[in-house]
Each structure stands twice: as structure tokens, then as C-alpha cells.
MIKOL-534099 format. One record per residue (C-alpha): residue in one letter; z, y, x. Coordinates in steps of 0.5 Angstrom, whole numbers, padded with zeros to 4 digits, always signed. Example, Ala and Ser with C-alpha at 12.3 -4.5 7.8 and 13.67 -1.06 7.14 Angstrom:
<recs>
a+0016-0009+0025
s+0014-0002+0027
</recs>
This chain:
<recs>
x+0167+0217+0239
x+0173+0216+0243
x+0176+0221+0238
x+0174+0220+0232
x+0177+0213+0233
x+0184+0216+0235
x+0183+0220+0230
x+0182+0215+0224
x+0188+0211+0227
x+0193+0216+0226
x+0191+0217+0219
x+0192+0210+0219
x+0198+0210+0222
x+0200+0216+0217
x+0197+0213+0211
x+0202+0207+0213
x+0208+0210+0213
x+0206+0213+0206
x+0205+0206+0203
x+0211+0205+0206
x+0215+0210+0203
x+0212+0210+0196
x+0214+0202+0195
x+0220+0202+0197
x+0222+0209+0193
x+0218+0205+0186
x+0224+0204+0181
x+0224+0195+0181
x+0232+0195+0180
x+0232+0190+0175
x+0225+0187+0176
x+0227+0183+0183
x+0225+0183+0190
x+0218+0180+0187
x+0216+0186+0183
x+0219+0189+0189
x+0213+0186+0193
x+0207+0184+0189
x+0209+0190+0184
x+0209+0186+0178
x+0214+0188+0172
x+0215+0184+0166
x+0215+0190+0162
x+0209+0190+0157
x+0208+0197+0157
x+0207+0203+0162
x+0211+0206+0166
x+0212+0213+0164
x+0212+0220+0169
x+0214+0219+0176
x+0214+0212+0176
x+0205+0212+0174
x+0205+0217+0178
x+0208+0213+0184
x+0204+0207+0183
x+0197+0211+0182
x+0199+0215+0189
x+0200+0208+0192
x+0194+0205+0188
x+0189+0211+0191
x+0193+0210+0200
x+0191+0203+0199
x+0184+0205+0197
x+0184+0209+0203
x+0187+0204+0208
x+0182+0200+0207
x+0177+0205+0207
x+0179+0208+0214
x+0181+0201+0217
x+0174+0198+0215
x+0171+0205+0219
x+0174+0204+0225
x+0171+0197+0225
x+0165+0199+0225
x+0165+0205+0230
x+0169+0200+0235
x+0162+0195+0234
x+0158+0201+0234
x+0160+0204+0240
</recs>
């Protein structure tokens, strides 16, 4: 059981570092260091291509961030 958990914690330190690295590659120049946190833009349309594409990635690591964290909870409790 031990390794599984270790196994799910590297994932979450990979996933991390991802997330990491995703965020501050997301093209925020103009919009401020607020956009640059919270992902906010005061556009009213779309980003188009890469952009999407960065924000969709991101969206799906920070799904699996929570998912991996939440397994880990529960096989800390279980085990």
C-alpha cells in the first residue's frame, strides 16, 4: 500500500510542477499580475490556439491534482 501512495505523491509532485510551468508560460502581458493569478482576462472573447490550448491543459492538471490528492487521502485513512 506503501507504494502506491509514494507513487501517487510523485505523480502529484509531477503534476505540480506542470501546473507550475503552464501558468507562468500563459500569455498575461497586458492583463497584470491578477490575471496572472486568478486567470482572469478582461477580454470578451476567447483566446485562440495555443493560448486555448494552455488554459484546457491547465484546466484538465488541475482536475487531476484534486483527484490524486483526494486518492491519497483516502488511502492514508484506509491504510
Amino acid at each position: 500500500m506503501q507504494v502506491i501512495i509514494n507513487i501517487l505523491y510523485a505523480l502529484i509532485l509531477l503534476t505540480v510542477s506542470v501546473i507550475i510551468i503552464i501558468t507562468l508560460m500563459q500569455n498575461t502581458k497586458s492583463e497584470g499580475l491578477g490575471a496572472a493569478i486568478t486567470g482572469a482576462s478582461d477580454s470578451y472573447r476567447g483566446a485562440v490556439g495555443v493560448e486555448e490550448q494552455k488554459r484546457r491543459l491547465l484546466q484538465m492538471l488541475c482536475f487531476a491534482f484534486v483527484i490524486l490528492s483526494g486518492l491519497v487521502i483516502v488511502l492514508r485513512n484506509w491504510a
